[in-house]
N, C-alpha and C positions, 0 to 999 in steps of 0.2 A: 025335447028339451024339458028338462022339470024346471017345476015351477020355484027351487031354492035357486038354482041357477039365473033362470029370470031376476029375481029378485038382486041379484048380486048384478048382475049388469044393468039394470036400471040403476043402482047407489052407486057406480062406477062412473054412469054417462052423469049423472046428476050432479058428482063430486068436478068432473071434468067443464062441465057446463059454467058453474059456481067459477072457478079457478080463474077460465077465462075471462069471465066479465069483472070479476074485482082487476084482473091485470087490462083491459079493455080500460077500464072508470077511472084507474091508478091517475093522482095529478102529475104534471109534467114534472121535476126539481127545477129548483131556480138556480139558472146559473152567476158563479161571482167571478171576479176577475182575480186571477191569480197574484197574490202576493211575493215581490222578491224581497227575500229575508236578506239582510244586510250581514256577512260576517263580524262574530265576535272576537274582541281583543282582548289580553290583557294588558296596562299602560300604568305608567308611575307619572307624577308631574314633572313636569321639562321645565325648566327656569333658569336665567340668567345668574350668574354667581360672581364674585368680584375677591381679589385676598390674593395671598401667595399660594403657587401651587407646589406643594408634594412631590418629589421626587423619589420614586419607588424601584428598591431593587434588592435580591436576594443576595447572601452570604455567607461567611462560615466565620466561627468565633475565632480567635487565635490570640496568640500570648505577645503582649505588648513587648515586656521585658521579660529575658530567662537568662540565666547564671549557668552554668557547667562546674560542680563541684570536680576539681581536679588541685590537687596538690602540688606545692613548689618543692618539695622535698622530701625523700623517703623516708620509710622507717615502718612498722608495724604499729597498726591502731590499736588505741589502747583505750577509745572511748567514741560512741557514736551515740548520737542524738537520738531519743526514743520515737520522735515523732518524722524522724528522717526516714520514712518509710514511702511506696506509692500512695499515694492520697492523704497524706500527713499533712498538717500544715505547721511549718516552723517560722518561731517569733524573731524579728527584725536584729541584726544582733547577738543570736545563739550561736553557740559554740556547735555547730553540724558534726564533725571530728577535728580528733585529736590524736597526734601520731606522739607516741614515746618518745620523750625528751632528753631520757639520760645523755646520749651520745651528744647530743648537740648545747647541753649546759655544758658540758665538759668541755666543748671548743671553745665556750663562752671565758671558763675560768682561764684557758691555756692562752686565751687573745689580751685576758686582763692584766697576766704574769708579763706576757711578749710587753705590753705599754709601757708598766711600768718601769721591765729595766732600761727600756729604750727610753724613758723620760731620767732615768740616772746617766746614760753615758752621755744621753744632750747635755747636762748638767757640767757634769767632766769633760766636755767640749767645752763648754762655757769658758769654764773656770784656765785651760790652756790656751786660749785665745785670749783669755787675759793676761797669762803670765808669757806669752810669745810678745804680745805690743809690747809689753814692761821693758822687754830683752833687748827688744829691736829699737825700741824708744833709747834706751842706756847706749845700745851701739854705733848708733847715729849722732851722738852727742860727741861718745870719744872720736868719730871721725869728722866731725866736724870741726873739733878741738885742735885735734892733729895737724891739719889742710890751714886752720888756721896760725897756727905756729910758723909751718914752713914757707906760707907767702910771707909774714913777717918779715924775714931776713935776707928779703932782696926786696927790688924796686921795682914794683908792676909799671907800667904806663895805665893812660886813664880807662882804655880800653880792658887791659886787663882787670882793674880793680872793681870795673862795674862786672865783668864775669865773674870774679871772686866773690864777690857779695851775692850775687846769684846762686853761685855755690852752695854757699854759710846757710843759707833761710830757707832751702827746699829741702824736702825729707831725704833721706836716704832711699837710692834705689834696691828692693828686695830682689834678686836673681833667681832666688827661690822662693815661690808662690808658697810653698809649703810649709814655711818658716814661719807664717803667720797664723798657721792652723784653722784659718779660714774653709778651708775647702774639708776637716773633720769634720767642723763644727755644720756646715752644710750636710754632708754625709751623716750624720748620727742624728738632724732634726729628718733627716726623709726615712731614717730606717724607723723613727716614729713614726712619718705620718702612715707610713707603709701597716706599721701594726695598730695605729688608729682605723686603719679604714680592713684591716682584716678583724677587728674587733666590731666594727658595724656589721660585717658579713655574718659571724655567726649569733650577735644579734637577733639580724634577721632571720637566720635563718630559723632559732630556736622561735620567734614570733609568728613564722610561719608552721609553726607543726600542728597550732590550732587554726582552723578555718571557721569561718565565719558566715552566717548568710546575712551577707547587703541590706534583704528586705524583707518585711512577712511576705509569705510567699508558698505556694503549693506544692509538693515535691512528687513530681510529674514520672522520675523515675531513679532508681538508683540500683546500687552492684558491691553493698559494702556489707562486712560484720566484724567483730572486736578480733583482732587477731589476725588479721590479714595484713599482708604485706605487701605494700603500695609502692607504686615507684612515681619521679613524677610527672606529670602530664598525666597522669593514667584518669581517665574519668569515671568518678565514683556516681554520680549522679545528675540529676538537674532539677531547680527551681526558678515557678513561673513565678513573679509577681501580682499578688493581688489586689491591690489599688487599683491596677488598669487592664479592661482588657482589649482586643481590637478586633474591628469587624471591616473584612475588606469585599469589598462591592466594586461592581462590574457593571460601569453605564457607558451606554453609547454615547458618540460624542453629540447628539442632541440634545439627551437627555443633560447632558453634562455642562450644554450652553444655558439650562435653563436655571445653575447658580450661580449665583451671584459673585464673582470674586472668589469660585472655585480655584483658579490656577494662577491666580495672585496670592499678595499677601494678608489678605483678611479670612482665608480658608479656617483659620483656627476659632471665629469667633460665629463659623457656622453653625447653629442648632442643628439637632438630630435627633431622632429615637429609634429603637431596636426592638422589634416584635418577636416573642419566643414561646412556640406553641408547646406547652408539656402537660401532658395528662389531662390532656381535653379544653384544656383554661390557654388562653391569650398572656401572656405578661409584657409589661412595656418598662424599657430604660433608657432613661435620657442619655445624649451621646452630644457628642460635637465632630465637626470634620477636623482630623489631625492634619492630614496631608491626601494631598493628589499624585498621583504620576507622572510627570508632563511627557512622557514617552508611552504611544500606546503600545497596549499589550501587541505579540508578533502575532498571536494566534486569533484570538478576537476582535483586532482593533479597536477592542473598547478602552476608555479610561480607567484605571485602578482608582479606586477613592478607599481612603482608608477613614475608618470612624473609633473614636477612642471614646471606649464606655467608662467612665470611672463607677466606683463600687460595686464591682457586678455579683457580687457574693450576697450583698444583702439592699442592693439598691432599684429590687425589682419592684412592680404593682401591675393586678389584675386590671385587666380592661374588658369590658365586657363589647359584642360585637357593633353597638353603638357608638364607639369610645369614652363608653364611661368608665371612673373608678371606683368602683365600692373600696370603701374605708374599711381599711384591717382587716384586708386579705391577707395574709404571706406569701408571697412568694419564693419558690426554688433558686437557687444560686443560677446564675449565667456559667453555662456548662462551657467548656474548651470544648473545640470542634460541634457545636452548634449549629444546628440549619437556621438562620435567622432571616426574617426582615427587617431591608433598615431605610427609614423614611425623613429625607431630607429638604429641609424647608428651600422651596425655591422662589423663582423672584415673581412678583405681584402684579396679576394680570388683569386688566378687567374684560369682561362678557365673557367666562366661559361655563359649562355645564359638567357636573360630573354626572354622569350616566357609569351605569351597569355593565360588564364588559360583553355580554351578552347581547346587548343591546345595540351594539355597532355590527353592524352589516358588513359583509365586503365589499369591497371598495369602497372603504370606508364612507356608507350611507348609515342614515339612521331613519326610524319610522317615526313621525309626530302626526297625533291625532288633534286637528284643528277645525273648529265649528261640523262637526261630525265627518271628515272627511280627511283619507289619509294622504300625507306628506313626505315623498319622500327626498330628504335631504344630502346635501352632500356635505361633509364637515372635514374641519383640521384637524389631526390630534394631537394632542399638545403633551398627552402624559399616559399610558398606560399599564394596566399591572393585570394580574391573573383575575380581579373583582372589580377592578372598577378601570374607567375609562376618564380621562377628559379633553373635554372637545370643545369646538368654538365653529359657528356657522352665523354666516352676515343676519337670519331671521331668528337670532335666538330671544331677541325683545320676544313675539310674539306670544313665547311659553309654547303653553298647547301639553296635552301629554303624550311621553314618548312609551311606543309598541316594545313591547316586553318579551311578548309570544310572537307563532310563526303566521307566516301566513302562505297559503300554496300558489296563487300567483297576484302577489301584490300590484298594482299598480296607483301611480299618483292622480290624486281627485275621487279614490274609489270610497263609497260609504262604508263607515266600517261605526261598531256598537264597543263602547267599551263597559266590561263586565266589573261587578264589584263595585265599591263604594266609589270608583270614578264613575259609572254609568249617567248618561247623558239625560 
């Protein structure tokens, strides 16, 4: 063995020697007792709340009042409204069209002529019923004259003479109705009224060749242009009214016990508002309930509630997702066929909470973190929507905050931390 090799297994055993005694002298470690970490939560505050609750439920816009532009009478148009187009809006009042007149001023003059001469031959009726009494008055006289000559010249008894005198002082019987000219003078005033009331007809009819729209109004659709030839009923068009429009919503009948005088008679003096999400921004319009349904729907068995938004063209405002409102915003017109929300003031409850709708468990429990220790509750719900929830449980005095996040196998009494500016 040489003596490099020597030397390498001495610095070998001496490094091994070394190794062992520092692990040999090593101090024991101190042992500690294991700590169990408590899971963390996230939680918002839980509190008791008092007011009227909210009645929430989705819809679609629709048109309060609409008109059907359709004519009472033909002829070829000879003028249309410039704004009578899809998406036009024409003023209260405007003449929409107008069909070509000629033909029907012309029945107008031909019904004027017809009055007239029919107001000359009533006249010349007149005036022969005059001169028939004359006739018949002078005839009745000579026979009276006559009858009274020839009793003259004999001797009535007293019976007879009181007949005779009955005679003398009653008018003469006419055998002929016609003699009077009575029944002309009847016949010549109907063949007036006959062309009075066809002189109303074309009238009308010439007042009808212009149409009119009822109300301002948006012209939703139409099928007309100058030169077209109309017959009538034909329908040229339609206009929605703009002062109102209506939002019809769909509640259960729970939700539906929780207004007040819903399906009575003070429905109309219900508050409301309509939430419309466009182009990323919230807007809110005041509303009231018009009417209810009192017949549930076949298909849903829910209640129909209808809600009447007035000024929906310009009587929007931004709400931001706090419900506030910044001042001078503008908002977009309330569109026809809208997806909307529409939130209806219901009746005044006290203790309950609005909670997160996240926040309700199934079977309708909830999580409350109370003196560090979770709670789990079982609650009513009194109102729900896609965001929020409200509910009501016999320990809601106590607050506490309620469990936000999940937890993978909760149970009640368990320690639990909650994270963020709740933390304990």
């Amino acid at each position: 063995m040489s003596k490099q090799l020597k030397l390498s297994l001495i610095v070998l055993g001496v490094a091994i020697l070394i190794a062992a005694l520092m692990i040999w002298l090593r101090p024991e470690p101190e042992e500690q007792p294991r700590k169990q970490q408590a899971p963390l939560v996230e939680a918002v505050a839980f509190q008791a709340a008092a007011g009227p609750i909210p009645v929430m439920a989705t819809g679609s816009v629709q048109a309060r009042d609409q008109v059907v532009v359709s004519p009472q009478v033909g002829g070829r148009l000879a003028y249309v409204h410039p704004a009578f187009r899809e998406g036009g809006t024409v003023p209260a009042g405007a003449v929409v069209v107008r069909i070509e007149a000629a033909d029907y001023q012309n029945q107008v003059r031909i019904a004027q002529a017809d009055v007239a001469a029919q107001n000359v031959n009533v006249l010349q009726a007149q005036e022969e019923v005059e001169i028939a009494r004359d006739e018949l008055a002078r005839f009745g006289a000579r026979e009276a004259a006559r009858s009274g000559d020839a009793q003259g010249s004999r001797i009535l008894p007293p019976d007879g003479l009181a007949s005779a005198g009955t005679a003398r002082s009653a008018p003469p019987v006419n055998a002929n109705g016609l003699a009077s000219r009575e029944p002309q003078l009847r016949s010549a005033q109907a063949a007036r009224d006959r062309a009075q009331a066809n002189l109303s007809v074309a009238q009308l009819s010439l007042a009808r060749t212009r149409i009119t729209s009822p109300f301002r109004g948006l012209v939703q659709e139409e099928s007309v242009a100058v030169g077209s030839l109309v017959q009538p009923g034909q329908a040229l068009g339609s206009i929605v009214s703009t002062s109102a429009f209506e939002v019809r919503l769909s509640l259960t009948a729970d939700e539906a016990a929780l207004i007040p005088g819903l399906l009575g008679g003070g429905r109309g003096q219900i508050p409301a508002s309509v939430f419309y999400d466009f182009g990323g921004l919230t807007y809110r319009w005041d509303a009231r309930v018009d009417r209810a349904d009192v017949s549930l729907d076949a298909e849903t068995r829910n209640v129909e509630v209808f809600l009447q938004v007035p000024n929906p063209l310009n009587g929007g405002v931004q709400v931001t997702q706090d419900g506030e409102e910044p001042a001078g915003t503008p908002a977009p017109p309330l569109l026809l066929g809208a997806f909307v929300r529409g939130e209806i003031t219901g009746a005044v409850i006290e203790d309950y909470a609005e909670i997160p709708a996240q926040a309700l468990r199934p079977g309708n429990e909830i999580w409350v973190v109370r003196d560090g220790q979770l709670r789990i509750l079982p609650v009513r719900v009194i109102q729900r929507s896609d965001n929020l929830a409200y509910v009501s449980t016999p320990t809601l005095a106590q607050g506490g905050y309620l469990v936000t996040s999940s937890l993978p196998t909760p149970s009640d009494g368990m320690a639990v931390r909650l994270s963020g500016e709740n933390s304990q």
